[in-house]
N, C-alpha and C positions, 0 to 999 in steps of 0.2 A: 075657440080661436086656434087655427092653425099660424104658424108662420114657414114662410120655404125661401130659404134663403140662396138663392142661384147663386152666389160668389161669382168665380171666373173661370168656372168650368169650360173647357171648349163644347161643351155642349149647350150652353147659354151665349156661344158665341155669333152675332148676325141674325140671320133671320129666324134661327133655332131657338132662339127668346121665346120668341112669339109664340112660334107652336109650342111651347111649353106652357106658356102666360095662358094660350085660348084651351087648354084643357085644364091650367086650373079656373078660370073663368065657370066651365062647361059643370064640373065637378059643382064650384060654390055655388052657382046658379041653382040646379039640380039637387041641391041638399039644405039649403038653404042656411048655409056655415061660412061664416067672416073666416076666409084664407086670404091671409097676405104676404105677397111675394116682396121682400127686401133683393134690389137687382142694382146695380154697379151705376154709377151716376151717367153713364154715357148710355146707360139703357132705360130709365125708368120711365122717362117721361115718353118714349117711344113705345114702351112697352103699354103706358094705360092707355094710349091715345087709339094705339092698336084693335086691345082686346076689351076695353071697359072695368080691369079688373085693381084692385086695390093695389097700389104699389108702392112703398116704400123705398127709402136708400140704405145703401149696408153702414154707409159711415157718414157722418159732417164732423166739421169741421169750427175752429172756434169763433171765426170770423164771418157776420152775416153781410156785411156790405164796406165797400169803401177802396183803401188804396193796399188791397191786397190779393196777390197774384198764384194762382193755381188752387186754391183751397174750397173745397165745398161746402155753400152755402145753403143754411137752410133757412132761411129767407128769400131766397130765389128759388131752390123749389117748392115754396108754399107757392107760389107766385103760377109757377105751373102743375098746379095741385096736387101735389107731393107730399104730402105731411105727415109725414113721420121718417123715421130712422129708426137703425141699431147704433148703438153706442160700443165700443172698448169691447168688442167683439176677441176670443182668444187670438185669433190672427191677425189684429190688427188692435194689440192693445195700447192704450193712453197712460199718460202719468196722470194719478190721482187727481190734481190739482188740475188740468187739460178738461177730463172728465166732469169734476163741480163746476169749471168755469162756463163749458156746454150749457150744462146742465140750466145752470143759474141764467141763461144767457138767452134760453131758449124762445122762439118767435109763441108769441099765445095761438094754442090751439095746435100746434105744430107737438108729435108726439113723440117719446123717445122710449127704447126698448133699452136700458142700459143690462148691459152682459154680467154677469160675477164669476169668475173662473172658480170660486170656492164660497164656504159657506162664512168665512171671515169677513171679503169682502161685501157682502151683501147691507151688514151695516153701515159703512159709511158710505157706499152708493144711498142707501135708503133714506139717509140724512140730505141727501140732494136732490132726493123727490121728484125721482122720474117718473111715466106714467105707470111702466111694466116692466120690472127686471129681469130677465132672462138668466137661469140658472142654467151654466152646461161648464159641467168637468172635463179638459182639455183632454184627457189621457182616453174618454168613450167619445170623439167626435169623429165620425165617420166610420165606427168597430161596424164590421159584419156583423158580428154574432154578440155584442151586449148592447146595454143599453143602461141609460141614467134610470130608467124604472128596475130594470131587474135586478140589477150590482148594487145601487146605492139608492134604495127606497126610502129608508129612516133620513139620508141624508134631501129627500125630498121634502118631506114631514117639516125636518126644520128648518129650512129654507121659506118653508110658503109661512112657518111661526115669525123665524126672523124681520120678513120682509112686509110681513102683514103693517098698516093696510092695504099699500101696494099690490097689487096680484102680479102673481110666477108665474113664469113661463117656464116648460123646462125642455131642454134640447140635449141632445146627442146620443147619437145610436138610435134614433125613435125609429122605427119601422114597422111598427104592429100594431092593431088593435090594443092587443095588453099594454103594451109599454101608453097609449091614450089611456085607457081604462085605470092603470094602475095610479097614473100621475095623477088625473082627476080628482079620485078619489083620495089622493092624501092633500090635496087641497089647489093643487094648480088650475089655471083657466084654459091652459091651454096647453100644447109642445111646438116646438120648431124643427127644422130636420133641412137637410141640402141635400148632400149624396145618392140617398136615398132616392129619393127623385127625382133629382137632375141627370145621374148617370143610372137609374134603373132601367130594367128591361122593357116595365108596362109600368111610366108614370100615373097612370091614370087607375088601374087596378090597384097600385099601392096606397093612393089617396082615399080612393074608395073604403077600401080597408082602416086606414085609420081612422074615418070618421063614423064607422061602425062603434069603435069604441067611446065615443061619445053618449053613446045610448039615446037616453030621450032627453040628453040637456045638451042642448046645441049651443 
């Protein structure tokens, strides 16, 4: 599993979605690897209707219906087949109590990737029983040149012990084959990654490459 998370790059902004969405589409089609794009609630549903391709939201919100005003629901985009999110994301983190209430709150079947900034949190996220937790240390999200595989690999290890049964995800810095290969192999299902290819040269040559390191488990 890959996840790519476009945030609000101006490069994901209008119709640049798109051509971004139809080469990972082109990509997961073509390799035959569940990549899903997390994209800004003003774009997701535009964005699958577009290209056909998984899409998710970066955030929801605690409120799924009723008499409350600007918050996103995820009961409304189940509605237009949206299902799933990111939770408590580093740049857009919730109060603890915000986070379980989601969590507990959630529409069935509707999926949540909840974030951990560290390996402390991952416990009591784990007691609120998301589908996927997302492991990414605030201080490698976006480095050119490291990455949560190569700096803090033992810190991957226990992470995926922590969180087990739940399966990891783990993001930031991901840009290689190895940093895929590395994380696998100490037990994640998957990595996450933005920068990387939303603002790369050749979004499509760097996808390529990281699902090289997958090997033969897709």
């Amino acid at each position: 599993m890959i996840l790519i998370n476009f945030k609000i790059y101006q490069e994901t902004f209008g119709d640049k979605a798109i051509e971004l969405a139809k080469i990972v589409k082109e990509v997961a089609d073509k390799h035959k690897i569940r990549i899903i794009i997390t994209a800004s609630a003003l774009d997701a549903y535009r964005l699958k209707e577009f290209t056909g391709q998984e899409v998710w939201l970066q955030n929801i919100d605690e409120y799924s219906e009723g008499k409350h005003n600007g918050w996103v629901s995820p009961l409304q985009a189940q509605s237009l087949n949206i299902n799933g999110s990111l939770l408590n994301h580093s740049e857009h983190r919730l109060p603890r109590g915000t986070v379980q209430k989601i969590l507990s709150h959630k529409p069935k079947n509707f999926k949540i990737v909840c974030c951990a900034h560290s390996l402390d949190q991952i416990s009591w996220i784990k007691k609120s029983n998301p589908d996927y937790i997302l492991f990414e240390p605030p201080e490698l999200i976006a480095s050119s040149d490291k990455s949560v595989a190569t700096e803090m690999s033992a810190s991957i290890k226990n992470a995926v012990a922590l969180a087990s049964p739940i399966p990891l995800i783990v993001g930031a810095g991901v840009k290689s084959s190895e940093d895929v290969r590395v994380s696998r192999q100490l037990g994640a299902v998957g990595v996450c990654l933005s920068s990387a290819f939303v603002t790369g040269a050749d979004p499509q040559k760097l996808l390529t490459e990281l699902i090289n390191g997958f090997g033969d488990i897709i």
